[in-house]
DRENDRENVO-628321 format. One record per residue (C-alpha): residue number from 1; y negated, z, x. Coordinates in pm, 1 decimal, decimal comma. Layout:
<sites>
{roke:NUM; Y:Y; Z:Z; X:X}
...
</sites>
This chain:
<sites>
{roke:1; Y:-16504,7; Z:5883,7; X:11902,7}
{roke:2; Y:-16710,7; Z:6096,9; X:11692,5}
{roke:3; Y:-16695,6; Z:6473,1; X:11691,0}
{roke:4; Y:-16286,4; Z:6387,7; X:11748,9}
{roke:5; Y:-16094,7; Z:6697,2; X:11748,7}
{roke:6; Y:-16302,7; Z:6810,1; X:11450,6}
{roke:7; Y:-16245,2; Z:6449,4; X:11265,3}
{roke:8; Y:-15871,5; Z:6497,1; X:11270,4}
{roke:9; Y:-15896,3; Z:6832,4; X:11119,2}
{roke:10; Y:-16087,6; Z:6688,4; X:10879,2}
{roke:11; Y:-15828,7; Z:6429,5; X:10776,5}
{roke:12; Y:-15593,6; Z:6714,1; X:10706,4}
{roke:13; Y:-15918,2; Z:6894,4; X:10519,4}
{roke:14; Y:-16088,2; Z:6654,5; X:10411,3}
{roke:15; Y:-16270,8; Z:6963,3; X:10147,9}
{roke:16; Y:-16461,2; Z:7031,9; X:10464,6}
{roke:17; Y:-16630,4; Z:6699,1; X:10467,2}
{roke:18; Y:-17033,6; Z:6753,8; X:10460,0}
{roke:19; Y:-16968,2; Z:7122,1; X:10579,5}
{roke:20; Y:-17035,2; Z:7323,1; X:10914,7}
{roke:21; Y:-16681,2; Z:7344,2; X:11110,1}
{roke:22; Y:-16625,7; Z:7451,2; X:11425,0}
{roke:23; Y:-16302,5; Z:7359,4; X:11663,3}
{roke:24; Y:-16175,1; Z:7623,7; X:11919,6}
{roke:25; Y:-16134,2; Z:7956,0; X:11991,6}
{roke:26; Y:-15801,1; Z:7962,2; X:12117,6}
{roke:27; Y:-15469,4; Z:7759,4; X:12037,4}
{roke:28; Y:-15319,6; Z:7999,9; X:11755,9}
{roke:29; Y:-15234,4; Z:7799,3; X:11434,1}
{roke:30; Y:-15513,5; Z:7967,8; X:11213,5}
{roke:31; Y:-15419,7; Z:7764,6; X:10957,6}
{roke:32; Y:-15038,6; Z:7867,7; X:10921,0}
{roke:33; Y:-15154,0; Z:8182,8; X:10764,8}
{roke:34; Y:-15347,2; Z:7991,9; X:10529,4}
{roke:35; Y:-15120,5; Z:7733,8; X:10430,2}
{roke:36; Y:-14885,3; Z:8052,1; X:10337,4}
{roke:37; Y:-15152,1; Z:8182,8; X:10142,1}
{roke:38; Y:-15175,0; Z:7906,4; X:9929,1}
{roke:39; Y:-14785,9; Z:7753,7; X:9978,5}
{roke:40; Y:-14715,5; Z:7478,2; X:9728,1}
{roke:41; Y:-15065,1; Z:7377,3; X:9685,7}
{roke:42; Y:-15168,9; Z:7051,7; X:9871,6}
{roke:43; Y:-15377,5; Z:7068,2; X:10195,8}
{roke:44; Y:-15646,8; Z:6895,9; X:10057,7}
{roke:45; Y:-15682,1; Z:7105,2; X:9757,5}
{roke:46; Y:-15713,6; Z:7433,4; X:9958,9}
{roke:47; Y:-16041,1; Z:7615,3; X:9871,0}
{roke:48; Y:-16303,5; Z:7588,3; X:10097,2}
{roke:49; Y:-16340,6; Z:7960,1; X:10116,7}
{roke:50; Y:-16012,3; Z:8026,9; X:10251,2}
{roke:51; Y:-16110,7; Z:7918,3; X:10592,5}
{roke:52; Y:-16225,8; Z:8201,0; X:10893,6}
{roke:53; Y:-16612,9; Z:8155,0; X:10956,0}
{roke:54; Y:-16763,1; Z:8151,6; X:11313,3}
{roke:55; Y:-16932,5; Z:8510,8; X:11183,0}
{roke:56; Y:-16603,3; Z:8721,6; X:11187,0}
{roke:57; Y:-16501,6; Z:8542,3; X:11501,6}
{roke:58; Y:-16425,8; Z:8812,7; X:11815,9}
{roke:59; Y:-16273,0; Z:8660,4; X:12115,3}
{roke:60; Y:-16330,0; Z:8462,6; X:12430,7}
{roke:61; Y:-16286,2; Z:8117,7; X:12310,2}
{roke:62; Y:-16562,8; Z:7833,7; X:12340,0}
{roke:63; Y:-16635,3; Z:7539,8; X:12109,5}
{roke:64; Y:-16424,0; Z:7234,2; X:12200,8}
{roke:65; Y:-16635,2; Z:7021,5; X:11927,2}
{roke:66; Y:-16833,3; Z:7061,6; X:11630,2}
{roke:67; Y:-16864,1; Z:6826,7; X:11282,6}
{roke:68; Y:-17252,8; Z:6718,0; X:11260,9}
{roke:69; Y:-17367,4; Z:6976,0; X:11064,6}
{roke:70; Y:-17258,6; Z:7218,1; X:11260,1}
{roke:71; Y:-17466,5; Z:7075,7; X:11542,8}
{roke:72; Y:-17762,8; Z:7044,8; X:11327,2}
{roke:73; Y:-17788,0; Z:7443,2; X:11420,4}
{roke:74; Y:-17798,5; Z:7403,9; X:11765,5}
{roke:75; Y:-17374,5; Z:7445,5; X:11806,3}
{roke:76; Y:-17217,7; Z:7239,0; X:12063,2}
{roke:77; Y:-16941,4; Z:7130,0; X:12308,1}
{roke:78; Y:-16870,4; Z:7440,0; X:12542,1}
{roke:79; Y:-17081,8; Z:7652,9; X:12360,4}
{roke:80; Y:-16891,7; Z:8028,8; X:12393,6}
{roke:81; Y:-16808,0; Z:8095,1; X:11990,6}
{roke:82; Y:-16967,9; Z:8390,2; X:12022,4}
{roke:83; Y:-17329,9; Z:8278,7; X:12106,1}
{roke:84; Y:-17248,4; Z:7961,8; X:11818,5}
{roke:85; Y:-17167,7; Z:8232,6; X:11594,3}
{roke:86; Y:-17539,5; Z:8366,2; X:11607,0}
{roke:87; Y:-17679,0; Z:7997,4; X:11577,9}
{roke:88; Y:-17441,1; Z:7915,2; X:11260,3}
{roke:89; Y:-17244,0; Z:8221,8; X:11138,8}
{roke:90; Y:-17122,0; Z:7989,1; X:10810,5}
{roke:91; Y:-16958,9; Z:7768,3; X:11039,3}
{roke:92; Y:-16559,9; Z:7751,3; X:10994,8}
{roke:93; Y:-16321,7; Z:7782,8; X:11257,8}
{roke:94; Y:-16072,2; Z:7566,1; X:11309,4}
{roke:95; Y:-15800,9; Z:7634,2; X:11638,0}
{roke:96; Y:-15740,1; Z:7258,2; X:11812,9}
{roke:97; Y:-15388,2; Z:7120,4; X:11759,0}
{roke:98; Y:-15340,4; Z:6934,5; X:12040,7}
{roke:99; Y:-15039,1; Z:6739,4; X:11965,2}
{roke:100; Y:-15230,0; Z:6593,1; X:11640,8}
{roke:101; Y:-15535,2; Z:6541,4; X:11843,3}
{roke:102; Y:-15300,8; Z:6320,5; X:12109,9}
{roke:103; Y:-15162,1; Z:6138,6; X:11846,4}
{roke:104; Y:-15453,0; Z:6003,3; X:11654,5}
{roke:105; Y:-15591,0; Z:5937,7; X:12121,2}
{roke:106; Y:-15298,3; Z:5692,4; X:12142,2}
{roke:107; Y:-15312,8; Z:5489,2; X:11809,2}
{roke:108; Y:-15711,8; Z:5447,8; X:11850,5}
{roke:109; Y:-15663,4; Z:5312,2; X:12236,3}
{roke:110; Y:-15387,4; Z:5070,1; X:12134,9}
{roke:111; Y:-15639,8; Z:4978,6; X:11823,7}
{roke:112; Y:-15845,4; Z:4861,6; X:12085,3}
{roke:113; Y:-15610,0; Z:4741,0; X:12286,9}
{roke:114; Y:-15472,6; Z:4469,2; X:12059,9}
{roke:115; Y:-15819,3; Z:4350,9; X:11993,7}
{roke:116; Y:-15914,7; Z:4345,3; X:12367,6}
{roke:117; Y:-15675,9; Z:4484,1; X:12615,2}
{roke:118; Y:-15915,5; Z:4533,5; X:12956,5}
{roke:119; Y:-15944,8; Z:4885,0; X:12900,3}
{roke:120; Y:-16047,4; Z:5186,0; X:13128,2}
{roke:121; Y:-15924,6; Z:5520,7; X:12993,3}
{roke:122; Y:-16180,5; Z:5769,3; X:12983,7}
{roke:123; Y:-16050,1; Z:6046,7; X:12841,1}
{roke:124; Y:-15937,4; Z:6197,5; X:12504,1}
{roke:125; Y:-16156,8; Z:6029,5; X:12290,7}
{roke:126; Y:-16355,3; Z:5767,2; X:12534,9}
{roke:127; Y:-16254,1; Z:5441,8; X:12646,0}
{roke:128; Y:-16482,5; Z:5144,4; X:12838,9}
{roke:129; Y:-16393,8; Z:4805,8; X:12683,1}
{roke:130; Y:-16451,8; Z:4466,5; X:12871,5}
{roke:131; Y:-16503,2; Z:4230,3; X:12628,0}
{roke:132; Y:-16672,9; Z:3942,2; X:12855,6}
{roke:133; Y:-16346,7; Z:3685,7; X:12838,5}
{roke:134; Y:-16219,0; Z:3835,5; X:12461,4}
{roke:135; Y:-16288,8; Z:3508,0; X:12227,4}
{roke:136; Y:-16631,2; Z:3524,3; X:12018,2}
{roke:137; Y:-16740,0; Z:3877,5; X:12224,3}
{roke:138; Y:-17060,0; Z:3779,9; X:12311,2}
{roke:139; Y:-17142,3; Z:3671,3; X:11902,8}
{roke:140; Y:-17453,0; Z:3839,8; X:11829,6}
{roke:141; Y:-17448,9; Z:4020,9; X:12147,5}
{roke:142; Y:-17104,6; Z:4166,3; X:12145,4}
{roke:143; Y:-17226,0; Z:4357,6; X:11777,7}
{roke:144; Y:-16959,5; Z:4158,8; X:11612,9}
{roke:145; Y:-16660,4; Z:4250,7; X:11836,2}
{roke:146; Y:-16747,1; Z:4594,8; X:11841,6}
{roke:147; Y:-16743,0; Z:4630,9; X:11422,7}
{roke:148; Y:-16452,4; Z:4463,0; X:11466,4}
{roke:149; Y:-16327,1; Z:4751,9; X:11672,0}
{roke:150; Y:-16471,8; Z:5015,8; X:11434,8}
{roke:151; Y:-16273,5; Z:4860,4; X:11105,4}
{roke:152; Y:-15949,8; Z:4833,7; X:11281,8}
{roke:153; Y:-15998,9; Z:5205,1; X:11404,7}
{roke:154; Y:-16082,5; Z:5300,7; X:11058,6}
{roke:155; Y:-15817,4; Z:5139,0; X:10869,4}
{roke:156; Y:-15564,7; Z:5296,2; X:11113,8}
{roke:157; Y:-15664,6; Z:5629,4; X:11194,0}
{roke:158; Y:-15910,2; Z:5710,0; X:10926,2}
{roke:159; Y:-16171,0; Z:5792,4; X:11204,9}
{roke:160; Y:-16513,1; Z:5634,0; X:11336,2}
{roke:161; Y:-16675,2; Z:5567,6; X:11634,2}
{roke:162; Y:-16945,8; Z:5489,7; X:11748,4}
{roke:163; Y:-17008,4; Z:5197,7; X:12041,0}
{roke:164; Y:-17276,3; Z:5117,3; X:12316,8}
{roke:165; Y:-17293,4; Z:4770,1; X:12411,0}
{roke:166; Y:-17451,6; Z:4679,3; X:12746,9}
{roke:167; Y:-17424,5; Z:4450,1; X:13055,6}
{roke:168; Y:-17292,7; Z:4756,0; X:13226,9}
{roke:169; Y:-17114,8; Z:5064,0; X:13205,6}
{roke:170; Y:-17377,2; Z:5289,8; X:13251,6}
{roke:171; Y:-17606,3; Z:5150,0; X:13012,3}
{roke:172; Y:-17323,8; Z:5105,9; X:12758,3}
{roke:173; Y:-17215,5; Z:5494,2; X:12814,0}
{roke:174; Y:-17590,3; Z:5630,7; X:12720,2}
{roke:175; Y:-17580,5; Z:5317,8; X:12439,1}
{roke:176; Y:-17312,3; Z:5453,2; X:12254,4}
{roke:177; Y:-17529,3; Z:5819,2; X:12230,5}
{roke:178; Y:-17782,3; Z:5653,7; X:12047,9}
{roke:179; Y:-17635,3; Z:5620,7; X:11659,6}
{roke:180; Y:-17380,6; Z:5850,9; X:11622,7}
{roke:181; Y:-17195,6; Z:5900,5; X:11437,6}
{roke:182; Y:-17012,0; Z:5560,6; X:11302,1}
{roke:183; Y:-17309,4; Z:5389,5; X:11520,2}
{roke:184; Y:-17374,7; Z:5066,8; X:11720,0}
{roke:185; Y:-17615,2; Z:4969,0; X:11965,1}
{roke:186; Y:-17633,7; Z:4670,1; X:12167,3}
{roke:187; Y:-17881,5; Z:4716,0; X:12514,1}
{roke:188; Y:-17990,1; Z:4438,9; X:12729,6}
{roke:189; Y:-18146,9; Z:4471,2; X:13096,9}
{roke:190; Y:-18454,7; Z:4399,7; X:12956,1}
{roke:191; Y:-18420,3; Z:4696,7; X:12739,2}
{roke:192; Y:-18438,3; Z:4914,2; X:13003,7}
{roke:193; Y:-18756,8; Z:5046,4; X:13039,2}
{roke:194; Y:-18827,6; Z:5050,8; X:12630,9}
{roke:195; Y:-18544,4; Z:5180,0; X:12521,1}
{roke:196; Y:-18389,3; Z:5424,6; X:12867,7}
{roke:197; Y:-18627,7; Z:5522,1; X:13067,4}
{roke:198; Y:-18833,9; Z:5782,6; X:12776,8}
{roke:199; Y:-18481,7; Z:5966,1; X:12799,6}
{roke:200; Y:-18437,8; Z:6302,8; X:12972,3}
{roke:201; Y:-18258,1; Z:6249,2; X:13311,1}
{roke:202; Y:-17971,0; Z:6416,1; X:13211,4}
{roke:203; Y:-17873,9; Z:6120,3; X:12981,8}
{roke:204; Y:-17753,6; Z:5919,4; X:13314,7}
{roke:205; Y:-17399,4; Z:5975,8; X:13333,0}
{roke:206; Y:-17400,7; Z:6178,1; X:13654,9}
{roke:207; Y:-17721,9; Z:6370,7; X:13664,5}
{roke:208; Y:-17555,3; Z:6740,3; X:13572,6}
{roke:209; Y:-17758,4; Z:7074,9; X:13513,8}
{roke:210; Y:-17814,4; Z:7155,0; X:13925,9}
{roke:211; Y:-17971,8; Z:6809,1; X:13954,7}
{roke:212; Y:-18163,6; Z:6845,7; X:13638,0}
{roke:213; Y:-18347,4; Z:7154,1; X:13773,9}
{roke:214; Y:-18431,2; Z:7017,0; X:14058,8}
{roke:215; Y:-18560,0; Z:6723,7; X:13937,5}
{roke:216; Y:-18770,3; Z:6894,4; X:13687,7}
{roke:217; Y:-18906,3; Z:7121,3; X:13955,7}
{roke:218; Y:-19045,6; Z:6790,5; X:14125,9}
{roke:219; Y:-19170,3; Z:6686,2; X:13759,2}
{roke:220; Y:-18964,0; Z:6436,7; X:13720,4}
{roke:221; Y:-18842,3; Z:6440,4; X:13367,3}
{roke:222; Y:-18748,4; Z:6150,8; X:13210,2}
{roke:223; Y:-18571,0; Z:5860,6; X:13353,8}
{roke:224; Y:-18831,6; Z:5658,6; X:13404,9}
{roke:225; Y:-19005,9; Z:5873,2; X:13642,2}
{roke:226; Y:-18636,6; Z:5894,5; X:13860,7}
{roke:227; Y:-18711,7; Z:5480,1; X:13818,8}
{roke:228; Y:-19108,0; Z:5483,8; X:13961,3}
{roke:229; Y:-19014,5; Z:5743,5; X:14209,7}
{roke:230; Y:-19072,6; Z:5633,7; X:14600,6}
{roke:231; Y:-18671,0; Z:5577,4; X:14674,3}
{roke:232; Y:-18692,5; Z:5724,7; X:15043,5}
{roke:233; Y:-18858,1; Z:6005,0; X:14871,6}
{roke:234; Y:-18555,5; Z:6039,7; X:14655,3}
{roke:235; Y:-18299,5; Z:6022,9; X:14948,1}
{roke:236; Y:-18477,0; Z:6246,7; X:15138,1}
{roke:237; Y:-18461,6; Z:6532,7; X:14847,1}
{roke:238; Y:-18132,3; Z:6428,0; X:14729,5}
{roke:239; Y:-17934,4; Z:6246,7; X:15035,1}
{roke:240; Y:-17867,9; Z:5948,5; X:15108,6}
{roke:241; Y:-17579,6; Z:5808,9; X:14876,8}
{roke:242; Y:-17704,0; Z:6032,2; X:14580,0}
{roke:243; Y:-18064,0; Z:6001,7; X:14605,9}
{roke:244; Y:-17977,5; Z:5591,5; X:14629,4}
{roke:245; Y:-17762,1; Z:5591,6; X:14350,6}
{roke:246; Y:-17984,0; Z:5799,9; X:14093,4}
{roke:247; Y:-18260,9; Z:5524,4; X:14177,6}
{roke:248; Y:-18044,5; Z:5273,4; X:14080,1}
{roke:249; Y:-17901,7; Z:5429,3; X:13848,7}
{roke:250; Y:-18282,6; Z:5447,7; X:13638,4}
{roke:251; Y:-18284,3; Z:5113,2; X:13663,8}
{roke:252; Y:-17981,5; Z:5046,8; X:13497,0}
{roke:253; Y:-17807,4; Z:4856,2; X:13770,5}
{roke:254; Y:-17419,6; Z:4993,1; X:13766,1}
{roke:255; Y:-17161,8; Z:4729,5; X:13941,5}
{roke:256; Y:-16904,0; Z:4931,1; X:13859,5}
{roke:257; Y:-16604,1; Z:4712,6; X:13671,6}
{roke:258; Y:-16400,0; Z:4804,1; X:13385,9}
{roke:259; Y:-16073,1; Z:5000,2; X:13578,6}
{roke:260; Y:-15746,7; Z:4986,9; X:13348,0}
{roke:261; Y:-15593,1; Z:5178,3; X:13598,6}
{roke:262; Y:-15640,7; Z:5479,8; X:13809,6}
{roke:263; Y:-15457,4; Z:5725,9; X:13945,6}
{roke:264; Y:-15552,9; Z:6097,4; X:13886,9}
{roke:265; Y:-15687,3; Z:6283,4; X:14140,5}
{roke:266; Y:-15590,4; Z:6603,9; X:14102,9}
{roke:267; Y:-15451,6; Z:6830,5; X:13843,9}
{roke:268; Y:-15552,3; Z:7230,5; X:13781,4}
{roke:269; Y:-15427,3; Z:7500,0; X:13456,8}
{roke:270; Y:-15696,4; Z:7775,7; X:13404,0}
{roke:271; Y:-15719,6; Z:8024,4; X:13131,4}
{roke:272; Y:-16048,7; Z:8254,6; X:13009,8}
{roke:273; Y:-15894,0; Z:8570,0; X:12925,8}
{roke:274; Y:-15932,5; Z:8795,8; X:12593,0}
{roke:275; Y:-16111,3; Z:9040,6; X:12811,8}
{roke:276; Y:-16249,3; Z:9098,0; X:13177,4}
{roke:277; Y:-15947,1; Z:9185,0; X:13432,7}
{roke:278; Y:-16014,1; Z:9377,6; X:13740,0}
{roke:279; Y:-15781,3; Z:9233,8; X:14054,6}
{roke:280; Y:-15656,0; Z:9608,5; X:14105,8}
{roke:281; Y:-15699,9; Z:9772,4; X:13826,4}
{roke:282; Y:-15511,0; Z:9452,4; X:13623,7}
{roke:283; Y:-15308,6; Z:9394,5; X:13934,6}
{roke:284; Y:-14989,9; Z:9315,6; X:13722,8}
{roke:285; Y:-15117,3; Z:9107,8; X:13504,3}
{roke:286; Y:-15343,6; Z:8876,2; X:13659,8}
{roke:287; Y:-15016,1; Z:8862,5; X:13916,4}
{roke:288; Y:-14816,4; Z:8764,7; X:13607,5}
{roke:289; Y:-15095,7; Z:8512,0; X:13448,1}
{roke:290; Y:-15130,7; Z:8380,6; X:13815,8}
{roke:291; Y:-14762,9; Z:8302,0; X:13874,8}
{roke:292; Y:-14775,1; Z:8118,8; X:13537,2}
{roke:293; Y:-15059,4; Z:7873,6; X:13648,3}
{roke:294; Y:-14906,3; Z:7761,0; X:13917,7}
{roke:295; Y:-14576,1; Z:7685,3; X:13754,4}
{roke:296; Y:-14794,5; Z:7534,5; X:13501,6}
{roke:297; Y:-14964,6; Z:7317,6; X:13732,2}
{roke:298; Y:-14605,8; Z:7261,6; X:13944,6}
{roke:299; Y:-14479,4; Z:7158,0; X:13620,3}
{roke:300; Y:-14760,6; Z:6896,4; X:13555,5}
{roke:301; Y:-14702,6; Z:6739,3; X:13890,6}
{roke:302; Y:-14305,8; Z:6720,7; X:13843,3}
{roke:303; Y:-14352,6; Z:6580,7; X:13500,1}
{roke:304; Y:-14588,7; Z:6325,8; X:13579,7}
{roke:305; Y:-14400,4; Z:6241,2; X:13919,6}
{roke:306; Y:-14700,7; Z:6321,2; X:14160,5}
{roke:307; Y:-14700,7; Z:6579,9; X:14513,4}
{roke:308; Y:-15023,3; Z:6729,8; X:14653,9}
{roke:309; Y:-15135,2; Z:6844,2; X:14956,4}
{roke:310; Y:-15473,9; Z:7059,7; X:14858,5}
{roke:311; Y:-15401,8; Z:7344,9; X:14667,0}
{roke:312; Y:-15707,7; Z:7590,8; X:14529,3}
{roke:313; Y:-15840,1; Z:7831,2; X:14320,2}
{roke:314; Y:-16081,6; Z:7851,0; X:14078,5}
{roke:315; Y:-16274,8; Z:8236,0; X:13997,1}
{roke:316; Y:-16480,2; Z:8304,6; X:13740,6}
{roke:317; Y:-16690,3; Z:8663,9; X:13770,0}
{roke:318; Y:-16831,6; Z:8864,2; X:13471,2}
{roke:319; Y:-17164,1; Z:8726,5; X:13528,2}
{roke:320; Y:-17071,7; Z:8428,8; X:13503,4}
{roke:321; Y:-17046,0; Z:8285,4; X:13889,8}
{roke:322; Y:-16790,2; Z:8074,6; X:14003,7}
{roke:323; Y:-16584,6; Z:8051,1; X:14308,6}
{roke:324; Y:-16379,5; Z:7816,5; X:14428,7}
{roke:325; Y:-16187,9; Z:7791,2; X:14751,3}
{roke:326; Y:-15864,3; Z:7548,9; X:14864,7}
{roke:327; Y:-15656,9; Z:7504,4; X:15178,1}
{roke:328; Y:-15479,4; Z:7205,6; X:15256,1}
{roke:329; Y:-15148,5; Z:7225,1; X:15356,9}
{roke:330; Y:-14952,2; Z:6984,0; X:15618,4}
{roke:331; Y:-14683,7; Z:6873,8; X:15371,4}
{roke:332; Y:-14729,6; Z:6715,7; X:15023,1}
{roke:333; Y:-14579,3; Z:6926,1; X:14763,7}
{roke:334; Y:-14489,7; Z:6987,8; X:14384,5}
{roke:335; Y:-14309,5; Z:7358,8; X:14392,8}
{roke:336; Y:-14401,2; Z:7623,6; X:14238,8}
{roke:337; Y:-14387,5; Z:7862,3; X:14521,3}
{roke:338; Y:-14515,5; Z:7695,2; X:14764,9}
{roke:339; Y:-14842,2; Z:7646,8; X:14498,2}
{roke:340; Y:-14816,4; Z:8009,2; X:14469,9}
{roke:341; Y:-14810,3; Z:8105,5; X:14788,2}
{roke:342; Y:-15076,0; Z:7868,9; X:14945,9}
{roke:343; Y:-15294,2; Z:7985,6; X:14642,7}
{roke:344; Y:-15275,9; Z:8337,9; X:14676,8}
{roke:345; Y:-15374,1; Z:8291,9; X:15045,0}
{roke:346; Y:-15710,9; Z:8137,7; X:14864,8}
{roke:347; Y:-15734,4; Z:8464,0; X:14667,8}
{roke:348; Y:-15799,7; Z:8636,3; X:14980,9}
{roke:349; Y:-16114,1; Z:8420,2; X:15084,4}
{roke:350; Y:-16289,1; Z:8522,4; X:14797,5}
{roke:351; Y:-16478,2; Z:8840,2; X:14672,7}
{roke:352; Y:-16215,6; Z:9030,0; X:14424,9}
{roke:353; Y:-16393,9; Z:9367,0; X:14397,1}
{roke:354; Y:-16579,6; Z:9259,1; X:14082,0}
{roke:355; Y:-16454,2; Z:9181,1; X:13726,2}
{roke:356; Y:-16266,5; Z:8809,9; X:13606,4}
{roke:357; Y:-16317,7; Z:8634,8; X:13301,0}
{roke:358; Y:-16155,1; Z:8298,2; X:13407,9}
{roke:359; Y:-15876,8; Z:8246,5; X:13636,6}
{roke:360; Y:-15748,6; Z:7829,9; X:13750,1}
{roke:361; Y:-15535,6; Z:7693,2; X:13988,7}
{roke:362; Y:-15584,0; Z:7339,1; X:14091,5}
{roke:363; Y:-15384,4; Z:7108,7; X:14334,6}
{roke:364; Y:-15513,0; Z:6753,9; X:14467,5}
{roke:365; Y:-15517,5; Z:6524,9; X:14722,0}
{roke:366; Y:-15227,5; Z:6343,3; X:14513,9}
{roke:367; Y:-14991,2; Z:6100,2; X:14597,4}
{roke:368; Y:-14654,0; Z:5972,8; X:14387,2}
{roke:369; Y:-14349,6; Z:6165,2; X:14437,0}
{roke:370; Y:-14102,2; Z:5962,8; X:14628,1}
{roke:371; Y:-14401,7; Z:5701,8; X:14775,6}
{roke:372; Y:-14475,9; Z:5621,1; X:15163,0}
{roke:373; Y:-14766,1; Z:5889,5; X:15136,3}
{roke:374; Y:-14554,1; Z:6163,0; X:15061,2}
{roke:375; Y:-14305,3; Z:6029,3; X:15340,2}
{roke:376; Y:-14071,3; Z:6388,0; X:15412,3}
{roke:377; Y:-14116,6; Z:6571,1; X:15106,2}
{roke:378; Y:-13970,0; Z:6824,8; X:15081,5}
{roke:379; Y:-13740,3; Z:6830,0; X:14736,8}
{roke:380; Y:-13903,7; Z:7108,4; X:14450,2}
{roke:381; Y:-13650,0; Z:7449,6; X:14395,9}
{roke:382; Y:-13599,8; Z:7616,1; X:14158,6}
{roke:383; Y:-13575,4; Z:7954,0; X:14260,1}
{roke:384; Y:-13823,9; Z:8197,8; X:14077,2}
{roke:385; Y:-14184,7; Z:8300,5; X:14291,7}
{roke:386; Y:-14149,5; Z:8678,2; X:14370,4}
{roke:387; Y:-14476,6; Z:8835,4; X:14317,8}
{roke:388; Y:-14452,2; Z:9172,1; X:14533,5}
{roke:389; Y:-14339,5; Z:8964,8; X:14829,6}
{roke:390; Y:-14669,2; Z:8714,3; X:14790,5}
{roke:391; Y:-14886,9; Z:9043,5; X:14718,3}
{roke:392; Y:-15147,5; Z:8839,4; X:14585,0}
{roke:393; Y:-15353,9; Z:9053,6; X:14399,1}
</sites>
């Protein structure tokens, strides 16, 4: 989908077509104040110049997604709001409504779904499609399924999309980067080495920052040179499966099918806070903001009918580090408590003399509640957690 959680807003706004907007900073209905401002008046006929800009922004927050023109200034996904704010100060600021942004995630998907069902879930606002058996898919190359796709998403959500069509999903994934937004592009394996390998290696779908450095220290920069590159060379600087697979990989070769279903792997809650928070100083409420992530995260687990036996925690410092650290525990679980307890015993494997900006709690190794895997569960309380008796922080 293209720029999605700013494309809804701009259904409700559509005023802010053409303009720089910005979607983040926090979950507070921004907009309630203005729609009181201006009460009686319809949405769309709200004046442009009512909205916050990113240049009187203060806070924390970072940039879930940005319109095009906003990202004509260099603003992006994950982008802290204050750094975008120096990049586009006229930017407005939009906080994400979640339960609209869900909404408009389901109707697209079963858009999709009633036009070819073998679907694999990727996400919010991704989805792989496996059109091989859908009747005329392979007309002109798939191109005329897939504008299919876009007018029925259209004419039922009011949103675009743009689509990669490939003989795989790797190649489809960097496919559909090419014309966004509303955009379709159709690659062949003989496209390959024209049209993928002059990318930067970070356009494979699996090649993150770390590997980027190092594979710019060994000048290696687009994909192409990953693709010429001696592969026993490559395992021997990158290991064996990933050094294989990134070879591969630049090649375009993915065998990977089309899942429609998976079961999650884990599941984690973590908040940034408004300001740094020192583990004594802040004792009480990190202890409180703690406790609340892990009932979070128990809550998750109970709704969604799943136990875990890996429990962690996830620390981020004032410069920026991360830590991370988990224990796994001998009996699958989804209480509250327990996830409190085991993760405050984390806590004490990691260095908590300096500052916090970002606090998470993650459990995994999942099974289904109730299945042979979590054989001798033990049943979830409900008693409260008891922070002075964990003495976590």
């Amino acid at each position: 989908m293209d720029a999605f959680f700013a494309s809804v807003e701009l259904l409700r706004y559509p005023q802010l077509k053409g303009l720089p907007v910005v979607i983040g900073g926090g979950r507070r209905r921004v907009d309630e104040i203005i729609r009181e401002q201006y009460a009686g008046l319809p949405l769309s006929e709200i004046p442009a110049a009512a909205f916050p800009l990113l240049k009187d922004y203060v806070g924390r927050g970072v940039i879930t997604t940005a319109t095009y023109p906003a990202r004509q200034f260099g603003v992006g996904s994950a982008m802290g709001m204050m750094k975008a704010a120096k990049l586009c100060p006229q930017a407005i600021v939009l906080p994400v409504d979640f339960d609209e942004v869900r909404r408009y995630s389901r109707a697209f998907k079963e858009t999709i779904a009633e036009i070819a069902p073998l679907i694999e879930d990727r996400g919010i606002d991704e989805v792989y499609v496996d059109f091989t058996e859908v009747p005329g898919g392979q007309r002109e190359g798939g191109r005329v399924l897939a504008r299919l796709i876009q007018r029925a998403i259209v004419e039922r959500t009011g949103l675009t999309c743009s689509i990669g069509v490939a003989p795989n999903k790797l190649i489809a994934k960097m496919a559909s980067e090419f014309n966004k937004p509303n955009g379709i592009t159709v690659l062949y394996e003989a496209d390959v080495q024209a049209k993928i390998w002059p990318l930067p290696v970070r356009k494979i779908n699996g090649i993150g920052p770390k590997s980027e450095e190092k594979l710019l220290k060994l000048h290696l920069h687009t994909i192409g040179d990953i693709a010429k590159a001696d592969p026993e060379w490559l395992v021997d600087n990158f290991g064996k499966s990933y050094g294989a697979w990134m070879h591969e990989a630049a090649w375009g070769r993915d065998d990977r099918p089309v899942v429609t279903e998976s079961e999650p792997v884990s599941m984690s809650r973590e908040t940034t806070f408004d300001r740094d928070l020192h583990a004594v100083r802040d004792k009480a409420e990190l202890g409180a903001i703690f406790t609340d992530l892990c009932l979070q995260v128990a809550g998750d687990l109970q709704r969604k009918g799943y136990v875990g036996k890996t429990i962690g925690i996830k620390l981020r410092y004032d410069d920026f580090r991360t830590a991370t650290r988990d224990q796994t525990i001998e009996h699958f679980t989804a209480d509250g408590a327990t996830i409190r307890k085991v993760a405050g015993q984390c806590l004490k494997r990691v260095d908590l003399s300096r500052k916090l900006r970002l606090l998470g709690v993650r459990v995994g190794k999942l099974a289904r509640a109730g299945s042979e895997a979590a054989y001798a569960l033990p049943q979830p309380t409900a008693h409260a957690v008891n922070e002075q008796t964990l003495d976590l922080f």
